[in-house]
ZAKE-858603 format. One record per residue: y, z, x of N, C-alpha, C, O, CB in turn; residue in one letter. Coordinates in Angstrom, 1 decimal. Glycine has a CB too. Example, Ala and Ser with C-alpha at 12.3 -4.5 7.8 and 13.67 -1.06 7.14 Angstrom:
   n.c2   n.c3   n.c1  ca.c2  ca.c3  ca.c1   c.c2   c.c3   c.c1   o.c2   o.c3   o.c1  cb.c2  cb.c3  cb.c1 type
   -5.7    7.8   13.2   -4.5    7.8   12.3   -3.3    7.8   13.2   -3.3    8.5   14.2   -4.5    9.0   11.3    A
   -2.2    7.1   12.8   -1.1    7.1   13.7    0.0    7.9   12.9    1.1    8.0   13.4   -0.6    5.7   14.1    S
***
This chain:
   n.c2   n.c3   n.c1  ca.c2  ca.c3  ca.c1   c.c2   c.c3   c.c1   o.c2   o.c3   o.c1  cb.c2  cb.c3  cb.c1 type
  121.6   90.6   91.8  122.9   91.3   91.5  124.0   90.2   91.4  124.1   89.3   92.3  123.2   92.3   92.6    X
  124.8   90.3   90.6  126.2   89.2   90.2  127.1   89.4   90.4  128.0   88.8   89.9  126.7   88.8   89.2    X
  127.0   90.8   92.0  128.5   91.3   92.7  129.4   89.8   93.1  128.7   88.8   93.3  128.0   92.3   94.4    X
  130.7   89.7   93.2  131.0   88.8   93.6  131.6   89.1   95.7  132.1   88.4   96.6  131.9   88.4   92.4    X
  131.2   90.2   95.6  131.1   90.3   97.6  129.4   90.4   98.2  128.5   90.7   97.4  131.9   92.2   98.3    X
  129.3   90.2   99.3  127.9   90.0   99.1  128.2   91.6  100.2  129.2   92.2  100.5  126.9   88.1   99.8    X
  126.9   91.9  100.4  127.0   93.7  101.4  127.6   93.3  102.5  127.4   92.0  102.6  125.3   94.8  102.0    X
  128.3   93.8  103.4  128.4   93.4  104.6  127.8   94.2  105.8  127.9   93.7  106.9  129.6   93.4  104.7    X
  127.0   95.4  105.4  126.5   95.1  106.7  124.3   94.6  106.0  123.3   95.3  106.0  126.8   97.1  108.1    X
  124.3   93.5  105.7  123.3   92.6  104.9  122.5   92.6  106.7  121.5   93.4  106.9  124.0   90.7  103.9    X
  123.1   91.7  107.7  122.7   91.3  108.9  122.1   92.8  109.4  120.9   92.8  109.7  124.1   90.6  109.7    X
  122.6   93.7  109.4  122.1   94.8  110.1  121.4   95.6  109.4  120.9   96.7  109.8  123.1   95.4  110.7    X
  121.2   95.2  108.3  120.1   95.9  107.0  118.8   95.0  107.5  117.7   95.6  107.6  120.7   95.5  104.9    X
  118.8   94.0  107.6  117.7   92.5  108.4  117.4   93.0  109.5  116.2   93.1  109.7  118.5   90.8  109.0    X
  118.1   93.4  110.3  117.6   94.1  111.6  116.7   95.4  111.8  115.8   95.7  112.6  118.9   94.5  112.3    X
  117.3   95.9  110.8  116.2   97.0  110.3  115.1   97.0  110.0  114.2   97.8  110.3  116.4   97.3  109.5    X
  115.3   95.8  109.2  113.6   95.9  108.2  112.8   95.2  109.5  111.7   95.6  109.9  113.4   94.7  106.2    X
  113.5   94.0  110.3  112.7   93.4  111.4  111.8   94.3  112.2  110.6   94.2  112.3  113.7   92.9  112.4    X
  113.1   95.7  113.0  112.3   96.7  113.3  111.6   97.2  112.9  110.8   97.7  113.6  112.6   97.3  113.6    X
  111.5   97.3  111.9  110.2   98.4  111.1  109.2   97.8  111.1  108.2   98.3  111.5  110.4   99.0  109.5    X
  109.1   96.1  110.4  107.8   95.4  110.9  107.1   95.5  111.8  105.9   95.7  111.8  107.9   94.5  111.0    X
  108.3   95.1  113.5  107.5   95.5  114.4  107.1   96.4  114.6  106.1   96.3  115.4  107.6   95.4  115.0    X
  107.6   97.8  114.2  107.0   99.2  114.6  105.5   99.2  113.7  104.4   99.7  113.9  108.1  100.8  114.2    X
  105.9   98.3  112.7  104.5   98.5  111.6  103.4   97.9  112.8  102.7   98.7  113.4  104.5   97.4  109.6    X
  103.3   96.6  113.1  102.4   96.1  113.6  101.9   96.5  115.3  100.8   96.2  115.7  102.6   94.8  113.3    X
  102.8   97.0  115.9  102.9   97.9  117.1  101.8   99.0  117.1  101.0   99.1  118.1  104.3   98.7  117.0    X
  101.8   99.8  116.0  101.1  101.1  115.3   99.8  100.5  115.1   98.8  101.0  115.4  101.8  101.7  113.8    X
  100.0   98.8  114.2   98.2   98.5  114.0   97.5   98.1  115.6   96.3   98.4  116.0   97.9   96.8  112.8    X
   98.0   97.7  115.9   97.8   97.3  117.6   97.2   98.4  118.0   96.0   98.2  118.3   99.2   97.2  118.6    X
   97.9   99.9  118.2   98.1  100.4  119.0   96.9  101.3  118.8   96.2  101.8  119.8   99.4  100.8  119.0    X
   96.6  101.5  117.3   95.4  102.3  116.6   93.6  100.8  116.9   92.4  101.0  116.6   96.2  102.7  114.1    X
   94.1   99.8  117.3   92.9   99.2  117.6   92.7   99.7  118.4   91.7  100.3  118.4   92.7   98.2  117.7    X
   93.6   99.6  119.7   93.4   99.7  121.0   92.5  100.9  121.1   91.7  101.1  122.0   94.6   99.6  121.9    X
   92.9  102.0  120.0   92.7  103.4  120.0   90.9  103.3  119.8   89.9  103.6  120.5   93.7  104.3  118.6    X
   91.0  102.6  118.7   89.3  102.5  118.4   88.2  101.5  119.1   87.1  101.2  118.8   89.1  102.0  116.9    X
   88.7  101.2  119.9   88.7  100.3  121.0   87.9  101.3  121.8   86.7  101.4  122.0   90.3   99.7  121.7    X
   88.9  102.2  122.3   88.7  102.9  123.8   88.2  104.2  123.0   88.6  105.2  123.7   90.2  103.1  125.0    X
   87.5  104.6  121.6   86.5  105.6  121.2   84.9  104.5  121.3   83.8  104.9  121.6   86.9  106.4  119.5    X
   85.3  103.2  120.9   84.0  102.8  121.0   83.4  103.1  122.7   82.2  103.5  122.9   84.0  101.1  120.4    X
   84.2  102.8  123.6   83.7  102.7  124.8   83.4  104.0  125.3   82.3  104.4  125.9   84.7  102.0  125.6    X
   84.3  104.7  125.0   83.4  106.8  125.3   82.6  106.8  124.7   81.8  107.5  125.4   84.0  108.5  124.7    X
   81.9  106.4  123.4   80.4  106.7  122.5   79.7  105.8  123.7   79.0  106.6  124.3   80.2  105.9  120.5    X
   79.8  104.5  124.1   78.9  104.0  125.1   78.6  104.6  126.7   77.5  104.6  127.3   79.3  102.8  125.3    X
   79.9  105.1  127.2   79.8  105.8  127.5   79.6  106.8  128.0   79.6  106.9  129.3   79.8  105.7  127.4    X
   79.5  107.8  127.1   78.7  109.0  126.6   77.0  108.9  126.3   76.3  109.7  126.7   79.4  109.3  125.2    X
   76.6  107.8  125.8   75.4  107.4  125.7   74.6  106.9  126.5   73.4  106.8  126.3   75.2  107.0  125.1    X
   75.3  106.5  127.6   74.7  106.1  128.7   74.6  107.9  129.7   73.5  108.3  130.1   75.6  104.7  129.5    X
   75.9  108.7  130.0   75.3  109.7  130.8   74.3  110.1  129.8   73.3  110.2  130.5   76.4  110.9  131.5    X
   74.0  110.4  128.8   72.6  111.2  128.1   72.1  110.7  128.2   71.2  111.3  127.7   72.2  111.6  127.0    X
   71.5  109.7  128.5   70.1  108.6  129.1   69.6  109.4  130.3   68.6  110.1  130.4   70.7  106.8  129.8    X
   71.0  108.7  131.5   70.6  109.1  132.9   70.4  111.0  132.5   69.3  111.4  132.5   72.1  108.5  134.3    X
   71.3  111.9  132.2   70.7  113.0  131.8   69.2  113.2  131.3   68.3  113.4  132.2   71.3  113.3  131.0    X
   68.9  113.2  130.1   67.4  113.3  129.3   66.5  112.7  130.5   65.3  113.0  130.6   67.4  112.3  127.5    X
   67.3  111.4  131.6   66.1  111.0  132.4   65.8  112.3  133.6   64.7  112.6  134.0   66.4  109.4  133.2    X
   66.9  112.7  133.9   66.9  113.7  134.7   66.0  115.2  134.6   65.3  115.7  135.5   68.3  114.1  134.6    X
   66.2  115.5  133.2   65.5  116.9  132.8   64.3  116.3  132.8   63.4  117.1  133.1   65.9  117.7  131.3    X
   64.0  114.9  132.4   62.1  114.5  133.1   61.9  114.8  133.8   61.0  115.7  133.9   61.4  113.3  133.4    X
   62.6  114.2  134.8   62.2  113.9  136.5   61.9  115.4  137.0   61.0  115.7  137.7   63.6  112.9  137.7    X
   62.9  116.4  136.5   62.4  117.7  136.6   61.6  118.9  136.3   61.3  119.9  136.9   62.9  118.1  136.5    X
   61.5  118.4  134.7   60.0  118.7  134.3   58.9  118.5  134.9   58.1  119.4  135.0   59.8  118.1  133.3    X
   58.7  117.1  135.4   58.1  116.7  135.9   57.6  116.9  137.5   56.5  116.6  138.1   58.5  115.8  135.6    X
   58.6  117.5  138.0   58.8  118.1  139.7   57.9  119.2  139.4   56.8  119.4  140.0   60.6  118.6  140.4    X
   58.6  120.2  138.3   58.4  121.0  138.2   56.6  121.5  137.8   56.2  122.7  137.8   59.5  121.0  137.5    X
   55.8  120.3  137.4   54.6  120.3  136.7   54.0  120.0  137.8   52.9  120.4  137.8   54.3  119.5  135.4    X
   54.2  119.2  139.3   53.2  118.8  140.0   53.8  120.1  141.1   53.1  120.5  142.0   53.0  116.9  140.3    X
   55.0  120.6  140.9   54.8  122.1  142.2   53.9  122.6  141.8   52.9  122.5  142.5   55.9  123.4  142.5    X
   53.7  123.4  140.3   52.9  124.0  139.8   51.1  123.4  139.8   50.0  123.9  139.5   53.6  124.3  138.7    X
   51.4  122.6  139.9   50.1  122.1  140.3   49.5  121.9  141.7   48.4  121.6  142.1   50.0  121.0  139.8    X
   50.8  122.2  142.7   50.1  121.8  143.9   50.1  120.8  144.2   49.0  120.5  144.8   49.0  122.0  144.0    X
   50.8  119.7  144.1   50.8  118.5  144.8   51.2  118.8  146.1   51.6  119.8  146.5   51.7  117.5  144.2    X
   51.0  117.7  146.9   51.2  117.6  148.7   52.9  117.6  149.0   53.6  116.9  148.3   50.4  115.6  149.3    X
   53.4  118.2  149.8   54.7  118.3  149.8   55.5  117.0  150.1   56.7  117.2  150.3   55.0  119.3  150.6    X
   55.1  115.4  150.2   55.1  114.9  150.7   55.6  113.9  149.3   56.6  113.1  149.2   54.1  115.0  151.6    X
   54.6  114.3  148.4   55.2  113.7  147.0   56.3  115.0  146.6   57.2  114.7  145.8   53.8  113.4  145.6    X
   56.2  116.0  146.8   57.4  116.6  146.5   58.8  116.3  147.0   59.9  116.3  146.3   57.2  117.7  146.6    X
   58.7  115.9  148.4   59.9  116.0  148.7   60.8  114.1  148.3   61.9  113.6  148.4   59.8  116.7  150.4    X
   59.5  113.5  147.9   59.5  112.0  147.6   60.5  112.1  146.0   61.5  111.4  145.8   57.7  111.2  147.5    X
   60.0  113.1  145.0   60.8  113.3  143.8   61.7  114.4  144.1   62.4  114.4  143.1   60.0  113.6  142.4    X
   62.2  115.1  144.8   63.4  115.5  145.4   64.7  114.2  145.5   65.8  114.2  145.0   62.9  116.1  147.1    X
   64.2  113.4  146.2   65.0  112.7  146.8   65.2  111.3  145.7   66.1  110.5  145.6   64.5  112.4  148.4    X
   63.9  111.5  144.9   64.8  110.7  143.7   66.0  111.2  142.9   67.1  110.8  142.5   63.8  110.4  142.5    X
   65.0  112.4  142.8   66.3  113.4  142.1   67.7  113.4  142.4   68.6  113.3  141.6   66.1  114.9  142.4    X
   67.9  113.6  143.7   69.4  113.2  144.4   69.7  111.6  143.9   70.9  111.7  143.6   69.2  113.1  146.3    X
   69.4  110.8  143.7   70.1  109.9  143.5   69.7  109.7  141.8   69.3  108.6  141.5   69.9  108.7  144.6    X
   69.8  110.6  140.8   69.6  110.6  139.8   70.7  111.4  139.5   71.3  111.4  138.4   68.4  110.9  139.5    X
   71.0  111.9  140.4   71.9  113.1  140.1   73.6  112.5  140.5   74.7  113.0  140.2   71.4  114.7  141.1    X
   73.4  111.4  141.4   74.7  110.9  141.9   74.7  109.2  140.9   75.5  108.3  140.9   74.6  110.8  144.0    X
   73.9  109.2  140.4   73.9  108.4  139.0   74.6  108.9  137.8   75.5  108.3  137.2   72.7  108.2  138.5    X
   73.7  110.4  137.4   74.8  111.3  136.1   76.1  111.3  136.8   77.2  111.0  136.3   74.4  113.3  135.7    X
   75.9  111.7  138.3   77.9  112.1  138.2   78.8  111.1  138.2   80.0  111.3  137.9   78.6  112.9  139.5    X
   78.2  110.0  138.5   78.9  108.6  138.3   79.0  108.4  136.7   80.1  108.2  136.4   77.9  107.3  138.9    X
   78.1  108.4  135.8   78.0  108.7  134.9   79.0  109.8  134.0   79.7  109.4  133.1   76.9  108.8  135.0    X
   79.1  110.7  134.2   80.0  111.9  133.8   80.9  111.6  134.0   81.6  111.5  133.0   80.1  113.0  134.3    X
   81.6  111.0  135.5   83.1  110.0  136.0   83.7  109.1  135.0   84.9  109.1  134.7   82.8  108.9  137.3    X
   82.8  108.4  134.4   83.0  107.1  133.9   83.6  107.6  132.0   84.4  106.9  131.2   81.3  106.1  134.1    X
   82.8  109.1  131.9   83.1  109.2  130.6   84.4  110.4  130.6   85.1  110.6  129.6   81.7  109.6  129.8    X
   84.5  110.9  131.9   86.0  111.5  132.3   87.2  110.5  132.1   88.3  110.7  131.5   86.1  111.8  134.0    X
   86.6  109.4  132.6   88.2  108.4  132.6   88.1  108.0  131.5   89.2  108.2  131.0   88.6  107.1  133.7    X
   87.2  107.2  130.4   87.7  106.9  129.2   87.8  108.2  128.0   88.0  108.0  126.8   86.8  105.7  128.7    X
   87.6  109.2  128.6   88.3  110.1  128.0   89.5  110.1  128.1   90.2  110.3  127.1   87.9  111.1  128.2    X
   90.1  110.0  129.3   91.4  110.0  129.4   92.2  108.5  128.9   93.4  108.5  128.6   91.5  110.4  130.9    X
   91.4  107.4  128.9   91.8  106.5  128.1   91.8  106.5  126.3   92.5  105.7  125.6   91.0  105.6  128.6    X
   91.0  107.5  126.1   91.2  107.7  125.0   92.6  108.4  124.1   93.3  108.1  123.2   90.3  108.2  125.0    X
   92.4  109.5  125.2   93.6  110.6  124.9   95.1  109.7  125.4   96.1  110.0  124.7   93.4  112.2  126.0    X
   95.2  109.2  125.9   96.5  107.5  126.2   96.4  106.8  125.3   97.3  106.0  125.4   96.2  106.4  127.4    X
   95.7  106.7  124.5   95.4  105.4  123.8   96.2  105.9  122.4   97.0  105.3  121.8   93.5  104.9  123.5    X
   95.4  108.1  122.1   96.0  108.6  120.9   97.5  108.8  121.0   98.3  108.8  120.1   95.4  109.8  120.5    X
   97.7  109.1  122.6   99.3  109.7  122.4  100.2  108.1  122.2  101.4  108.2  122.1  100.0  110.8  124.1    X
   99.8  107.1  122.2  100.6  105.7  122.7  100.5  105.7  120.6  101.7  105.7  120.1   99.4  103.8  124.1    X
   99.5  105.8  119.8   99.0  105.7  118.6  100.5  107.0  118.5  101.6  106.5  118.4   97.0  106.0  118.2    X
  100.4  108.2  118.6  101.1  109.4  118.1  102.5  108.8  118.4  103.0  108.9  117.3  100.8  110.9  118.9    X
  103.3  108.3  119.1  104.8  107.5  119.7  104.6  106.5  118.7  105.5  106.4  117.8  104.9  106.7  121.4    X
  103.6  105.5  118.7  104.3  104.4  118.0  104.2  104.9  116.0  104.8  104.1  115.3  103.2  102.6  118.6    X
  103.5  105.8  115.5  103.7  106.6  114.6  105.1  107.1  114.5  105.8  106.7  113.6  102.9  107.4  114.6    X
  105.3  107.8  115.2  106.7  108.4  115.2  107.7  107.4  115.0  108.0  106.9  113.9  107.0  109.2  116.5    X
  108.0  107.0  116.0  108.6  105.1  116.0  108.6  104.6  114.5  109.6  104.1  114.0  107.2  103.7  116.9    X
  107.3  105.0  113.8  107.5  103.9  112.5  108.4  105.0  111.8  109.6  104.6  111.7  105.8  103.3  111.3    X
  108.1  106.3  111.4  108.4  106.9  110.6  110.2  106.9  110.9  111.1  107.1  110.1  107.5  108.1  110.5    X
  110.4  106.8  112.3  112.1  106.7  112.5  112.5  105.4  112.0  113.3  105.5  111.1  112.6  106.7  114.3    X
  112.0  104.3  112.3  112.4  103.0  111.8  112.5  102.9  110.4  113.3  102.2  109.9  111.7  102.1  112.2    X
  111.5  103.8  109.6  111.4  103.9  108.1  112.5  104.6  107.7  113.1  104.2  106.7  110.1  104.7  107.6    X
  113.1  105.6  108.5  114.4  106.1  108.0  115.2  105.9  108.1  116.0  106.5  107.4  114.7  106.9  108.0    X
  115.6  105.1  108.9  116.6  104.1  109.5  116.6  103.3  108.0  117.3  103.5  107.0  115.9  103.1  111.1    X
  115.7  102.2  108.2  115.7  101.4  107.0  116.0  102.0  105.6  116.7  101.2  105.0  114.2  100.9  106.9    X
  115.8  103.5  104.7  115.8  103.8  104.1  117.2  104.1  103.8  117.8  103.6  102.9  115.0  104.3  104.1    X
  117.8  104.9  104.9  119.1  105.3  104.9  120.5  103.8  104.5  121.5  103.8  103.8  119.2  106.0  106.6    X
  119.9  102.9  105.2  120.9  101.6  104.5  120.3  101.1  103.2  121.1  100.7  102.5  121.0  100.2  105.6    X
  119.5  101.2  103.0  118.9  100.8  101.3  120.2  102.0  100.4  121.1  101.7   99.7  116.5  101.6  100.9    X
  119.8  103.1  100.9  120.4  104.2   99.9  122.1  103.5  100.0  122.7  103.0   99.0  120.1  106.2  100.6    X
  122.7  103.8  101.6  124.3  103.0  101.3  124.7  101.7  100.7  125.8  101.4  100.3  125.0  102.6  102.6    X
  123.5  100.7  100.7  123.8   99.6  100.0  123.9   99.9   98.7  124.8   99.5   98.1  122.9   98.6  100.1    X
  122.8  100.7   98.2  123.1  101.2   96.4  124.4  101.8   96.3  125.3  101.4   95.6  122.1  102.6   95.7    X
  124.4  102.5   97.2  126.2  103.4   96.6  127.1  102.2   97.0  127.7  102.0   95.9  126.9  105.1   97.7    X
  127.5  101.2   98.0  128.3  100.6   98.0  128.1   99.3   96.8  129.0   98.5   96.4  128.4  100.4   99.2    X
  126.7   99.2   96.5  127.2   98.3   95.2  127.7   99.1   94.2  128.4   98.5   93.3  126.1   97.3   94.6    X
  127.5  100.3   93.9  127.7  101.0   92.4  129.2  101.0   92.6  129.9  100.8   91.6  126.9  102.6   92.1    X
  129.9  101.2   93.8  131.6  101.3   94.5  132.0  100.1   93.5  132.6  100.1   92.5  131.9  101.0   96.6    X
  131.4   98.9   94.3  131.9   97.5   94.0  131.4   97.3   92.1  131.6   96.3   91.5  130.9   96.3   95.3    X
  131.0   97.9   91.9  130.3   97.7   90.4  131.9   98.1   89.5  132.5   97.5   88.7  128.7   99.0   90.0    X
  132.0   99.2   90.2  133.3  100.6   89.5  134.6  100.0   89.7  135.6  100.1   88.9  133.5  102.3   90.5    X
  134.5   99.2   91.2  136.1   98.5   91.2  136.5   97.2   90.4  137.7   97.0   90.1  136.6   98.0   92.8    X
  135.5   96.4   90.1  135.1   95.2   89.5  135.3   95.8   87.9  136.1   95.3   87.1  133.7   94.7   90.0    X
  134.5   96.6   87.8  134.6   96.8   86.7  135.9   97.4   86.1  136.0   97.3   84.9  133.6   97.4   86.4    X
  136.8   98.1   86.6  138.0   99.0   86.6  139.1   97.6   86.8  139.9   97.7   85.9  137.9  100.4   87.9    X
  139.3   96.4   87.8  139.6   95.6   87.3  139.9   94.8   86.1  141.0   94.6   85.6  139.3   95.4   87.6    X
  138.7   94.5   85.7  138.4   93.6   84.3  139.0   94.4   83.0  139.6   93.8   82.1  136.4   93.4   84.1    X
  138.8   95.8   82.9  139.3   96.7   82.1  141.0   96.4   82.1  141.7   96.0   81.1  138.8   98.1   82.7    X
  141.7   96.6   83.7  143.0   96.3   84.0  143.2   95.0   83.1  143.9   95.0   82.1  143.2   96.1   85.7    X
  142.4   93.8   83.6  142.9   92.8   82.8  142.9   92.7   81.5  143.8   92.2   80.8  142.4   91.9   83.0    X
  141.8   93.2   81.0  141.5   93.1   79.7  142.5   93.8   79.0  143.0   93.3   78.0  140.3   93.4   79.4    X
  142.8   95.0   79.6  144.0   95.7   78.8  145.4   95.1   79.0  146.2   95.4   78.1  144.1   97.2   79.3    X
  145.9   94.3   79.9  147.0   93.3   80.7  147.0   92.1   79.1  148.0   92.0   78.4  146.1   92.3   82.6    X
  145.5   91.4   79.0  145.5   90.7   77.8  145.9   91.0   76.6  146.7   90.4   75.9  144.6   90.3   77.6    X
  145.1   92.3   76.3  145.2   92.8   74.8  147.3   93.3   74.2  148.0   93.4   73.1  143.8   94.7   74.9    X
  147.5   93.5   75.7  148.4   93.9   75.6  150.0   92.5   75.4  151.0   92.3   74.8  148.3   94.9   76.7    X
  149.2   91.7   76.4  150.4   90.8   75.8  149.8   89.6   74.5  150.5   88.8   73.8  151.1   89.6   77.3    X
  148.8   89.9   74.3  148.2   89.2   72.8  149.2   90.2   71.7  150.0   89.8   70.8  146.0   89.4   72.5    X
  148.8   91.5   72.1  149.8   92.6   70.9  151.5   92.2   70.7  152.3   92.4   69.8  149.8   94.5   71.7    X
  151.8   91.6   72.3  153.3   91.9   72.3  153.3   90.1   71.1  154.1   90.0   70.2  154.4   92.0   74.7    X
  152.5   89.1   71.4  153.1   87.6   71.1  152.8   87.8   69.5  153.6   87.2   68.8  152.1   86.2   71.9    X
  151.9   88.5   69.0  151.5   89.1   67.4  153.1   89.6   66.6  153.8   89.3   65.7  150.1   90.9   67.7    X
  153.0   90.6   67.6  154.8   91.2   67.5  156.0   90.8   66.8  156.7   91.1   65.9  155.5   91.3   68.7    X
  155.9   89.7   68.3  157.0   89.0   68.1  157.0   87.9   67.0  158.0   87.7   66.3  157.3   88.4   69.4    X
  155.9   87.4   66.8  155.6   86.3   65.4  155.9   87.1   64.2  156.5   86.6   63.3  154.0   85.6   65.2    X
  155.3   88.2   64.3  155.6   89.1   63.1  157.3   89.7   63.4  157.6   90.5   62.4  154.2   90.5   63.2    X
  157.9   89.6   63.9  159.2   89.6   63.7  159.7   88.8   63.0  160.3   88.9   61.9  159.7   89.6   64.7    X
  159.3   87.8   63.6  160.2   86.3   63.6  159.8   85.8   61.7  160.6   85.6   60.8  159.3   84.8   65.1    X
  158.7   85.7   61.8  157.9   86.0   59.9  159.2   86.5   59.2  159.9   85.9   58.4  156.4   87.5   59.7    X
  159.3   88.0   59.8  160.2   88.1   59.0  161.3   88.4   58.9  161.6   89.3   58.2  160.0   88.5   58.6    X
  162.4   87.5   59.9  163.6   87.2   60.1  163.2   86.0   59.1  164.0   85.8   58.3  164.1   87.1   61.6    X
  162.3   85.3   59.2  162.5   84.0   58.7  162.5   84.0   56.8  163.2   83.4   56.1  161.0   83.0   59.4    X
  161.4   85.0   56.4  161.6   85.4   55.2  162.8   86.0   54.8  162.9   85.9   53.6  160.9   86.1   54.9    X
  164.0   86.7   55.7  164.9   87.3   55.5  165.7   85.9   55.0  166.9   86.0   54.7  165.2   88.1   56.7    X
***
């Protein structure tokens, strides 16, 4: 642009866009961290279905040697595995409670720093749009100027034309 004022608020239009960068890369951050802490619930998650699926064995399995009559002696021996199979899942279940909840922290930190961008985007947008109107201002006064002069010129070029053309013809007189 060949305005001859430069914008004045330019510095705080800079500040803007600064912010918005960082909210941009804030947001990529913030959506790793997010996929970050889904990878770790899929693991897990895949670990309590282990210790689970091992569990419904061990009970299947209880369940095939009562019915068979085993000695109570091995029964009460897979009982008591069972208990600490079972305080394994719930350790297990715990573990996928809290990165659930790391998850759901991870989306709402992702849902804020979204919001964040789209505010900073309008922020930023809103001075783009006043910089257009204040150059089209400065375009209109500049240009409404030059008109002033130009008509200032035409006008005393008309008056010096005038006067020679008088003088022409005083002189022919």
């Amino acid at each position: 642009m060949d305005n001859p004022l430069n914008y004045p608020l330019e510095q705080l239009m800079l500040i803007k866009k600064n912010r918005f960068d960082q909210a941009l890369k804030t947001l990529e951050e913030k959506k790793k961290l997010l996929e970050k802490a889904y990878e770790k619930l899929y693991e897990a998650t895949v670990e309590r279905d282990k210790v689970l699926k091992h569990r419904i064995a061990k009970l299947e399995q209880l369940r095939e040697k009562t019915d068979a009559g085993t000695t109570s002696d091995k029964i009460q021996q897979m009982k008591t595995y069972l208990k600490t199979v079972d305080e394994k899942l719930a350790d297990r279940e715990k573990k996928v409670k809290e990165q659930q909840k790391q998850v759901d922290l991870s989306q709402k930190q992702v849902d804020l720093a979204t919001d964040e961008l789209f505010q900073r985007k309008k922020d930023l947008e809103k001075m783009e749009i006043h910089k257009g109107e204040w150059e089209k201002e400065v375009r209109y006064w500049v240009e409404q100027k030059e008109a002033v002069e130009h008509d200032e010129q035409g006008s005393a070029t008309h008056s010096l034309r005038k006067k020679e053309a008088q003088r022409e013809r005083k002189k022919k007189e």
